[in-house]
N, C-alpha and C positions, 0 to 999 in steps of 0.2 A: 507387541507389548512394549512397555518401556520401560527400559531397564535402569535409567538413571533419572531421578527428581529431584531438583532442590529448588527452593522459592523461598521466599524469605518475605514479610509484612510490608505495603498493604498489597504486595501480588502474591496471587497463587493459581494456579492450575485446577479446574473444576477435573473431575472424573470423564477417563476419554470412552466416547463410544466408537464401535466397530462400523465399519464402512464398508460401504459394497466390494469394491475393488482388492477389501481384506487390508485396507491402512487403518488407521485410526484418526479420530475428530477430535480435537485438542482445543478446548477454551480458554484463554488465561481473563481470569476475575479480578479485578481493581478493589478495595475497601476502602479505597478514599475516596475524595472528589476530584481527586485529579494532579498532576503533575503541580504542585508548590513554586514558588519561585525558589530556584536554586536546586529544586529535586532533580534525581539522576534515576532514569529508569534503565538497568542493562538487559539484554536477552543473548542467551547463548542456545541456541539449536545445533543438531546434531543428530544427522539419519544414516544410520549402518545400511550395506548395503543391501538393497531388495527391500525397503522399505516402503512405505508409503503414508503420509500424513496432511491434514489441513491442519492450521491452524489459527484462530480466529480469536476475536476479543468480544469482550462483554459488552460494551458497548464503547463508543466515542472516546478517545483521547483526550481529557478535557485539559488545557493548558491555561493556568490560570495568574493573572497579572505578576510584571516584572516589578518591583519597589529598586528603588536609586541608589547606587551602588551595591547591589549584589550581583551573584553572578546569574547567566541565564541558566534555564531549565534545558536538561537533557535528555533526550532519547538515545539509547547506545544498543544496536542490535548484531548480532554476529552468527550465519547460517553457514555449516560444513556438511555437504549431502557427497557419500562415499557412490562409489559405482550402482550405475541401475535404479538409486534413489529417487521417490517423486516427492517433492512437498508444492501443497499449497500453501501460499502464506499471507491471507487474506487479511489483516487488522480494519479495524471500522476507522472513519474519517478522524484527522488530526482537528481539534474544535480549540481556537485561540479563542480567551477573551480579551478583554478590553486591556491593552496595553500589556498582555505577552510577548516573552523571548523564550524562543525555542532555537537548539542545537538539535540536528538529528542525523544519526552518522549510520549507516546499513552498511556492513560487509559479507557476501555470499560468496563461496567454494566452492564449485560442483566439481565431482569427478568425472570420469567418462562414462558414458552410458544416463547419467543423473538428467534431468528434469526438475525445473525452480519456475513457481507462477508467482509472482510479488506483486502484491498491491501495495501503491503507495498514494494515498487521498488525503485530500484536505476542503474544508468548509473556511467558508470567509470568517465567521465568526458566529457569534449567539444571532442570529438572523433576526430573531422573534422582537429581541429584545433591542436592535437597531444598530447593533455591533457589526456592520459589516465593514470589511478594512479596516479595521482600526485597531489591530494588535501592535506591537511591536516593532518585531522582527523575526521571519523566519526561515534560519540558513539550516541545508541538507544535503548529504552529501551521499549516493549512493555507488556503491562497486560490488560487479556479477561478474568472477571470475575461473577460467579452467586450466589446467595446466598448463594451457599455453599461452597467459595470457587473459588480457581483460576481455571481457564478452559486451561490457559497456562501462560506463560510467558518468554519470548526473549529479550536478551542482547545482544546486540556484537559492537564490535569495530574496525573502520578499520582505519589505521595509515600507510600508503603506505611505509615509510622511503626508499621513492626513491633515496634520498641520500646518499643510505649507500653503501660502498662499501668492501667486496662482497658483491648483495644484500640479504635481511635477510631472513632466511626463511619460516618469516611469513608474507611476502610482498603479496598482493596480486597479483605481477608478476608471484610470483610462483606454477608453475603446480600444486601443492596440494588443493591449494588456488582457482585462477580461470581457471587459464590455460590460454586459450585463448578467455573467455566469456567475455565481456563487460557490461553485464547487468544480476541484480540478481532481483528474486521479491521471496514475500512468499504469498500466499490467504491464509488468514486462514476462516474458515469457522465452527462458533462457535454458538450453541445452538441447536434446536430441530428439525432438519430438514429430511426430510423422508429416510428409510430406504436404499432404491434406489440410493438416492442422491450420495453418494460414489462413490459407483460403478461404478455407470453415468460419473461422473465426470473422473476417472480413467479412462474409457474407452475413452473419451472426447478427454484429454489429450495424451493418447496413440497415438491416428489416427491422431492428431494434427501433432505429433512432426514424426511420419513417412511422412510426406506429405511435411516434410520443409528440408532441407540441404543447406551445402552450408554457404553463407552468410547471410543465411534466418531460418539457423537452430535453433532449440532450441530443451532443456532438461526438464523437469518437471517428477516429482517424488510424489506420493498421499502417504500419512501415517495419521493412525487415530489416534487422540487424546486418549488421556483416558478415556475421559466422553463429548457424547454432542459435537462433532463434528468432524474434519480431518482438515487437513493441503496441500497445493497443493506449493512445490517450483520449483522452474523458472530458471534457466540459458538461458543465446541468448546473439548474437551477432550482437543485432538490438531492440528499444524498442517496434516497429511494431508489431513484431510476440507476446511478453507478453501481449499485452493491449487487442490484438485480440483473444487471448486465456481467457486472463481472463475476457470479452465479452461474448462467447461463452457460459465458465463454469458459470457464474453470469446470464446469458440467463434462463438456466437450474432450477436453485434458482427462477427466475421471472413466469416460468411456474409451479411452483409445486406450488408457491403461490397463483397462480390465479386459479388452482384447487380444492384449501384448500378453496378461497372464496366461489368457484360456490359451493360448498358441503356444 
């Protein structure tokens, strides 16, 4: 159950349903169009222990142009998972338009025993509409931490300077950068989860990306942390093929859990 709610306009939290594994599915709803220049979105999470929850968005992030001299738009997110806790915490792609600034800062706690799946994706831009690279600026900074210590930590910064000409060679036009991929995500996959889990997932992800091409293609890549979990990153050139992938590998996580109950 949950025992505390607060939201405040244009977010709110749809009604949660009950989950296999006995956590709960958590949607958070948007009523605007999206992040403003100058808006500030915060999130505070918080799982007691023996928990279990997903939580997901309604759809797309939409980030929408910076105007001169104001300040950029922010994402502020803050997860505390007490002992034994599982969340999933799947959000749908970050969607810049044409001349966006985004700030977006993630800080996670897990205690001991806890379990954190964290998606974190982005889309080049309004694709459709021809907007590819051409937002802004978008700085992020993520931290996954336990008691003892960071579990990781991720920075980076993307600044298109579509403007420039020649362009720079740290545009994200250029082949070193994405090539020709339109969408980036990272899973990270942080605390105590079964030995298997890995390898699973590796395997997961292999057969995945053999099975897709084309304009349906994608890349993912498994690398294990230091301590206490692995990392799963994403290239595609569609947000379909990511979300179904990290569906899939996040499926995997929902069944070890319900294992760990029945036992």
């Amino acid at each position: 159950m949950i025992s505390t709610l607060e939201s405040s306009a244009p977010l709110k939290v749809a009604r949660p349903f009950p989950r296999d594994d006995g956590g709960l599915d958590v949607c958070v709803m948007d009523a605007s169009p999206g992040l403003l220049c100058g808006d500030k979105y915060g999130f505070s999470w918080h799982l007691e222990a023996n928990t279990i929850a997903q939580i997901t968005t309604q759809g797309f992030t939409r980030v929408h142009p910076a105007r001169a001299g104001n300040s950029d738009s922010r994402l502020e997110t803050q997860i505390y998972l007490e002992e034994n806790a599982t969340l999933l915490f799947l959000p749908d792609p970050i969607l810049p338009f044409l001349g966006a600034r985004l700030r977006s800062e993630m800080h996670a706690k897990i205690a001991a025993g806890a379990r954190l799946v964290l998606l974190e994706s982005l889309c080049a831009g309004r694709i459709a509409r021809g907007e590819v690279w051409s937002f802004g600026a978008i700085r992020s900074r993520t931290l996954v931490e336990d008691e003892r210590g960071p579990l990781f930590c991720a920075q980076q910064k993307i600044e298109p300077s579509a403007s420039l000409s020649p362009p720079s060679p740290l545009s994200p036009r250029n082949f070193l950068a994405f090539g020709d991929w339109t969408h980036s995500a990272v899973l990270f996959f942080a605390g105590d989860f079964a030995p298997e889990t890995e390898s699973v997932s590796r395997e997961t992800a292999a057969r995945f990306c053999l099975l897709h091409s084309g304009e349906n293609a994608i890349s993912a890549a498994v690398s294990p942390l230091a301590r206490r979990g692995f990392v799963v990153q994403m290239l595609a050139r569609r947000g379909h093929e990511i979300l179904e992938l990290t569906r899939l590998l996040a499926n995997a996580v929902s069944r070890e859990t319900t294992k760990t109950e029945e036992r």
